[in-house]
C-alpha positions as a Markdown table, in Angstrom:
| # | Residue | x | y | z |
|---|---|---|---|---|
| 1 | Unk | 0.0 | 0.0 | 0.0 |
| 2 | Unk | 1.4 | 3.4 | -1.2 |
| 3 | Unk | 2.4 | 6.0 | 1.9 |
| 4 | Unk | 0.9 | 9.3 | 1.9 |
| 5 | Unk | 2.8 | 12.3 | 1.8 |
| 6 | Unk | 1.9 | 16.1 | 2.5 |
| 7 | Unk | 4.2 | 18.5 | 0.5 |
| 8 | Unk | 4.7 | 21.9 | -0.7 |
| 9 | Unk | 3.0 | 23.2 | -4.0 |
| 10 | Unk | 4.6 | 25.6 | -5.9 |
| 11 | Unk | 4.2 | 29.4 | -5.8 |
| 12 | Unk | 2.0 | 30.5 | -8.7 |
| 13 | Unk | 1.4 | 26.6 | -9.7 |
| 14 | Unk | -0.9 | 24.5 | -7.5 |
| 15 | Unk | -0.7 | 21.3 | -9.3 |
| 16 | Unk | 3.7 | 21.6 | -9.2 |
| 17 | Unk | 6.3 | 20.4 | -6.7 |
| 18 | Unk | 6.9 | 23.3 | -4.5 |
| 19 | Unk | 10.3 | 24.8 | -3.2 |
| 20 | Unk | 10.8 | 22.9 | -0.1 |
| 21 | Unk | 13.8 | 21.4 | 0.6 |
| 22 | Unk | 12.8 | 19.4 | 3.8 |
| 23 | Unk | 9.8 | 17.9 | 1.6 |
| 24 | Unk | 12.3 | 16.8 | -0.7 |
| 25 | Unk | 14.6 | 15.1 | 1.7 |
| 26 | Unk | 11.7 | 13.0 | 2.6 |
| 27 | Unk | 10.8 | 12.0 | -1.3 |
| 28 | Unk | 14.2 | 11.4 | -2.0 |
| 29 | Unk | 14.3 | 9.3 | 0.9 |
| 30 | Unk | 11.6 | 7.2 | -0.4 |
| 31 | Unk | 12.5 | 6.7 | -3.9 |
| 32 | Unk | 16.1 | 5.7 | -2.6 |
| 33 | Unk | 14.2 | 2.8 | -0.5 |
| 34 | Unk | 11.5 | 1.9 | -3.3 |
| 35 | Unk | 8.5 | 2.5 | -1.5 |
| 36 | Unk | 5.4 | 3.7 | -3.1 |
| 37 | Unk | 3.7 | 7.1 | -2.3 |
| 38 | Unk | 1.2 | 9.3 | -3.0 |
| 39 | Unk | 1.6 | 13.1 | -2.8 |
| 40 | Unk | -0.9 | 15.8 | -1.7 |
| 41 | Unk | 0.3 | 18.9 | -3.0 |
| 42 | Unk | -0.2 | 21.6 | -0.2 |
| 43 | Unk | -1.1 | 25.3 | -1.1 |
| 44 | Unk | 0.7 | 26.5 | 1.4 |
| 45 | Unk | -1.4 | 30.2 | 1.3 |
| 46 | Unk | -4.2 | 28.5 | 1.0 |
| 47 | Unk | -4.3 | 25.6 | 3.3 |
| 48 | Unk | -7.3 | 22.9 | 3.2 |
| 49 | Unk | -9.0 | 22.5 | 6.1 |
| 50 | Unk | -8.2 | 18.7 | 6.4 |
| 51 | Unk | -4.2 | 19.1 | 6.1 |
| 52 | Unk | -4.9 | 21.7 | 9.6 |
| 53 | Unk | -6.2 | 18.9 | 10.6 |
| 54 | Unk | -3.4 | 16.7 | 10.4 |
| 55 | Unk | -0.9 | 19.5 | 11.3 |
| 56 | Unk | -2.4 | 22.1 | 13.0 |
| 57 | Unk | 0.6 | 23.9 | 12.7 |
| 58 | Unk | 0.4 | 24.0 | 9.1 |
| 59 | Unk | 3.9 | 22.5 | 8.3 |
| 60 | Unk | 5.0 | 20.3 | 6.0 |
| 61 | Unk | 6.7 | 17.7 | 5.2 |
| 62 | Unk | 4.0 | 15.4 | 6.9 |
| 63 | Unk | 3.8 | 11.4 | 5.9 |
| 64 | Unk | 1.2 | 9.3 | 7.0 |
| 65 | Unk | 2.5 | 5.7 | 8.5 |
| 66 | Unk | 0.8 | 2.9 | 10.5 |
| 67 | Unk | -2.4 | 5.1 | 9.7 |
| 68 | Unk | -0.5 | 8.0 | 11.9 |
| 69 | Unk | 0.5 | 11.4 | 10.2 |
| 70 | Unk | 3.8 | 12.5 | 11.3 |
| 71 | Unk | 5.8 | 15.2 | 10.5 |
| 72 | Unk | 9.5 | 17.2 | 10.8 |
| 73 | Unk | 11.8 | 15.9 | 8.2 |
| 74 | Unk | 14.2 | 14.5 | 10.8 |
| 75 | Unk | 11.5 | 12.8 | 12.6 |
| 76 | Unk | 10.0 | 11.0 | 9.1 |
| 77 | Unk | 13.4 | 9.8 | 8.2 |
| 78 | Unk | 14.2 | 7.9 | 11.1 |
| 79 | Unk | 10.8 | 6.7 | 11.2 |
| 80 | Unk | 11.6 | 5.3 | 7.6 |
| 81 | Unk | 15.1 | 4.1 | 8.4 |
| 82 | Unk | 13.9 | 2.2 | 11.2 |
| 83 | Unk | 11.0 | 0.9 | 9.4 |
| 84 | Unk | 12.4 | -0.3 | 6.3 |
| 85 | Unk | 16.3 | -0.9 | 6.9 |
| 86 | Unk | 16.7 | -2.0 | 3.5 |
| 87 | Unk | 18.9 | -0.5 | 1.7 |
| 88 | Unk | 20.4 | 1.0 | 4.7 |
| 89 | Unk | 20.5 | 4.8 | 4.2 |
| 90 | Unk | 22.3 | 5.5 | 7.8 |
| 91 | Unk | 24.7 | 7.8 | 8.3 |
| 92 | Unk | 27.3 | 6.4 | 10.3 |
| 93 | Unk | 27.3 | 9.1 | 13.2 |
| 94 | Unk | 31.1 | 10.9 | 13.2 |
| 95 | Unk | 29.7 | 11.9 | 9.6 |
| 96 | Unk | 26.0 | 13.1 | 10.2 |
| 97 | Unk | 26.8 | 16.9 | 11.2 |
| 98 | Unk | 28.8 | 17.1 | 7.7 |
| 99 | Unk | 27.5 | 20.5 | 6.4 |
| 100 | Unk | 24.9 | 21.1 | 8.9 |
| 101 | Unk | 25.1 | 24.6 | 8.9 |
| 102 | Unk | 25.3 | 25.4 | 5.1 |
| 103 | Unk | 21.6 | 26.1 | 4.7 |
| 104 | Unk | 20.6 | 28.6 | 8.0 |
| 105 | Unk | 24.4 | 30.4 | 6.3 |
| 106 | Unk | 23.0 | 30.2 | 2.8 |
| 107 | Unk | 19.4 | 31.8 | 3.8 |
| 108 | Unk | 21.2 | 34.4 | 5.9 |
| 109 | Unk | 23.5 | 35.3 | 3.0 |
| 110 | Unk | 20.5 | 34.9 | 0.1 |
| 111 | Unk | 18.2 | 37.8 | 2.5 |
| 112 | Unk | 21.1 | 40.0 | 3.6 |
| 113 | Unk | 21.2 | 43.7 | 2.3 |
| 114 | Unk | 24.4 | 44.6 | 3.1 |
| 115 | Unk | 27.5 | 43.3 | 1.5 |
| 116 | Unk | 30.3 | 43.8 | 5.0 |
| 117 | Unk | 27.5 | 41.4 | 7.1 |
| 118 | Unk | 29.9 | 38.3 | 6.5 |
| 119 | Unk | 26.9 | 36.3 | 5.7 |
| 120 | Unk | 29.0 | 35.4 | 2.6 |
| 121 | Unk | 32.1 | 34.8 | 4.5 |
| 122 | Unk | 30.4 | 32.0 | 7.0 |
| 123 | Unk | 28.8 | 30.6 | 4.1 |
| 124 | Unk | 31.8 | 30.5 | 2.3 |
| 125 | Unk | 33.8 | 29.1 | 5.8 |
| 126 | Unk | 31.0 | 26.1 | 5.5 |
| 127 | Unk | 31.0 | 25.3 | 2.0 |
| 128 | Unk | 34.8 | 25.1 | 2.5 |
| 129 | Unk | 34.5 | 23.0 | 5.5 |
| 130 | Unk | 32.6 | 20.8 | 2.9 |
| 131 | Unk | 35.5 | 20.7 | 0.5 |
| 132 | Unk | 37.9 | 19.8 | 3.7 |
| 133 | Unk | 35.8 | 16.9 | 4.0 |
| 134 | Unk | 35.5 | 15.4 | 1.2 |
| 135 | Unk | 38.7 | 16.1 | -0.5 |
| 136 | Unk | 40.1 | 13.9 | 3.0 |
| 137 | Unk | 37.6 | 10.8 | 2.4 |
| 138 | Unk | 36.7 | 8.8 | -0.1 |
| 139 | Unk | 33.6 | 9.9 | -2.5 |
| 140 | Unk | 31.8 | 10.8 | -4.3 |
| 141 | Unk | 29.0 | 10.8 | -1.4 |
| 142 | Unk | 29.9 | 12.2 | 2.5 |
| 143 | Unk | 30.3 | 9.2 | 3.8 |
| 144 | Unk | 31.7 | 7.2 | 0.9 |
| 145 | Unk | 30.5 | 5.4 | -2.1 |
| 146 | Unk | 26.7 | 4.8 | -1.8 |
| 147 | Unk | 23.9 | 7.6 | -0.7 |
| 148 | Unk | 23.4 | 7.9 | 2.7 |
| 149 | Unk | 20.7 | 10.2 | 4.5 |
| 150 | Unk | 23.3 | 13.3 | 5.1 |
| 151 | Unk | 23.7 | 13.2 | 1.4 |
| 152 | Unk | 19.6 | 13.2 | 1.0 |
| 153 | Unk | 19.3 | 16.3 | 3.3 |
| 154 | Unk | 21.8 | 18.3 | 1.4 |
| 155 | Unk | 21.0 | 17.5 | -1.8 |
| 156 | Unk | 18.1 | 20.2 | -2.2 |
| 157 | Unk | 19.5 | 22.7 | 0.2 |
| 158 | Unk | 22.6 | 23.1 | -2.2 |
| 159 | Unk | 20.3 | 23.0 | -4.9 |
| 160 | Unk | 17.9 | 26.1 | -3.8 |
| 161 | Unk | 21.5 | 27.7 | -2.7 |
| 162 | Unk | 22.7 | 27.2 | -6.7 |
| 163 | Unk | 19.4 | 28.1 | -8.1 |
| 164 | Unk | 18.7 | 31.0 | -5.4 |
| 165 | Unk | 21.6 | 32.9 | -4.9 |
| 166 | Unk | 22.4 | 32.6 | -8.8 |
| 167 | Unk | 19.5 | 34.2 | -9.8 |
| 168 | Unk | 18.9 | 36.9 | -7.0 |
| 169 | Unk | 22.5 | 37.6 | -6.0 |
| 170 | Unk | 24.3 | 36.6 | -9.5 |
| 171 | Unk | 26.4 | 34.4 | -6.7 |
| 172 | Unk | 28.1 | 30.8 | -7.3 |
| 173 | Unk | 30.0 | 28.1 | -5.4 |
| 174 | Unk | 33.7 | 29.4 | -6.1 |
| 175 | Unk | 35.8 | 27.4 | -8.6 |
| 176 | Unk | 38.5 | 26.9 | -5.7 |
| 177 | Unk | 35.8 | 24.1 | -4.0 |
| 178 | Unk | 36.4 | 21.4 | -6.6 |
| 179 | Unk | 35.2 | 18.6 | -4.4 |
| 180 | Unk | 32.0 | 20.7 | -3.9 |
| 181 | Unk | 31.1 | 21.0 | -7.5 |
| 182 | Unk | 31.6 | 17.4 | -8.1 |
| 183 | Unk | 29.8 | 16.4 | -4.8 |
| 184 | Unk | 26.7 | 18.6 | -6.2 |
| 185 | Unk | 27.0 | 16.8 | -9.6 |
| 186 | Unk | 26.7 | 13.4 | -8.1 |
| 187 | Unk | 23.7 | 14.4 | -6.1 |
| 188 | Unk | 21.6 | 16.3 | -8.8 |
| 189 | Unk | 22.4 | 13.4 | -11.1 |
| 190 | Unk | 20.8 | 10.6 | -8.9 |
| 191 | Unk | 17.9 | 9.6 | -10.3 |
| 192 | Unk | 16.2 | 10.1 | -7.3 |
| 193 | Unk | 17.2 | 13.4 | -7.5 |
| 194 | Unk | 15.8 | 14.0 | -11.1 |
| 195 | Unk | 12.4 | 12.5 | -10.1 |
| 196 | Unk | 11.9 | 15.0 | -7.2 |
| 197 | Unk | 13.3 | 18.3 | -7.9 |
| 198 | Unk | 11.4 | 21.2 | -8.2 |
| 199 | Unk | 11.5 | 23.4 | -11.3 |
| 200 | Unk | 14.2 | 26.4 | -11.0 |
| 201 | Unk | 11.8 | 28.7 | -11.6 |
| 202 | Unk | 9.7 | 27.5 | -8.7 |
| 203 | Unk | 12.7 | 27.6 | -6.6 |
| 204 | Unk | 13.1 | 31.2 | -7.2 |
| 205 | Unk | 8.9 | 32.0 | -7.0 |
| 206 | Unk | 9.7 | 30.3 | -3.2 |
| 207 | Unk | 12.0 | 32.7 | -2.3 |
| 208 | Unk | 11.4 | 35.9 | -3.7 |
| 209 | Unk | 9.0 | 37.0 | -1.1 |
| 210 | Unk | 11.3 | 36.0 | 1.3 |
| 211 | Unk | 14.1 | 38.2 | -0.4 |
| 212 | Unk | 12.2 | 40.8 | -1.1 |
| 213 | Unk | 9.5 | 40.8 | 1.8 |
């Protein structure tokens, strides 16, 4: 029986895969382990009554399991991972903090107005903590050759980062972080990846009021 799945419509588009990137972690977490799922888009200005009443709080990602709806990303995944082990997408812990801070550093850099914040400098100090990494184990993923759930969380927060701050702050990951660029090749290639990504153009609808409030 397929899971059900609460996640963020687009901006503008109703019936499109929205900009979240916590939504996507858990869709990519579920194609990785071959379930089946059904998605409810969520107008996320216009909420339906029943998804308030399933999360009063209005958030999503929110996955319904053993006829319970739970939600918070973290919370979903483990659920998953402890549910169906097979494959195993377990981060072995001295790995699971890899890049932890490079989405709260890209969101404070994407909305900042002034340019001697050093929003860009601790983005820039995480994204090269990134490189430090995995330039000193083996790849192509964090934690070595196969996918593991760190991977699945970053994946579409160093997507929005490409596709956000390219388009509102004409910004890119420097050429001097090889490992990066080839770490973000090897995720957006997955095919995982490919099946859940929102459009670019949604990605930027997402955050533009949140750039320009």
């Amino acid at each position: 029986m397929a899971l059900e799945v609460c996640v963020k419509a687009a901006v503008g588009a109703p019936d499109k895969l929205g900009d979240c990137p916590f939504s996507q972690r858990v869709l990519l977490t579920l194609e990785e382990k071959s379930l089946p799922y059904k998605i409810h888009l969520i107008n996320i200005s216009d909420k339906p009554q029943w998804f308030l009443d399933i999360s009063p709080q209005g958030k999503v990602p929110v996955l319904k399991i053993d006829g319970k709806w739970v939600s918070d990303s973290d919370v979903i995944v483990g659920i998953l991972e402890d549910k169906y082990p097979e494959p195993s997408l377990k981060t072995p812990p001295r790995f699971a903090s890899v890049g932890s801070q490079i989405f709260s550093t890209f969101v404070a850099f994407l909305k900042s107005k002034d340019s001697h914040d050093r929003t860009e400098h601790a983005l820039l100090h995480e994204l090269e903590a990134l490189e430090n990494h995995l330039k000193t184990h083996d790849g192509p993923f964090i934690a070595g050759e196969r996918v593991t759930a760190v991977d699945l969380s970053l994946a579409p927060k160093l997507y929005h980062l490409e596709v956000a701050l390219g388009h509102f702050k004409s910004w890119s990951v420097p050429g001097s972080l090889p490992h990066v660029h080839n770490y973000m090749k090897a995720l957006f290639s997955l095919d995982s990846f490919e099946k859940t990504k929102t459009e670019e153009k949604y990605v930027i609808s997402g955050w533009a009021p949140k750039v320009h409030p």
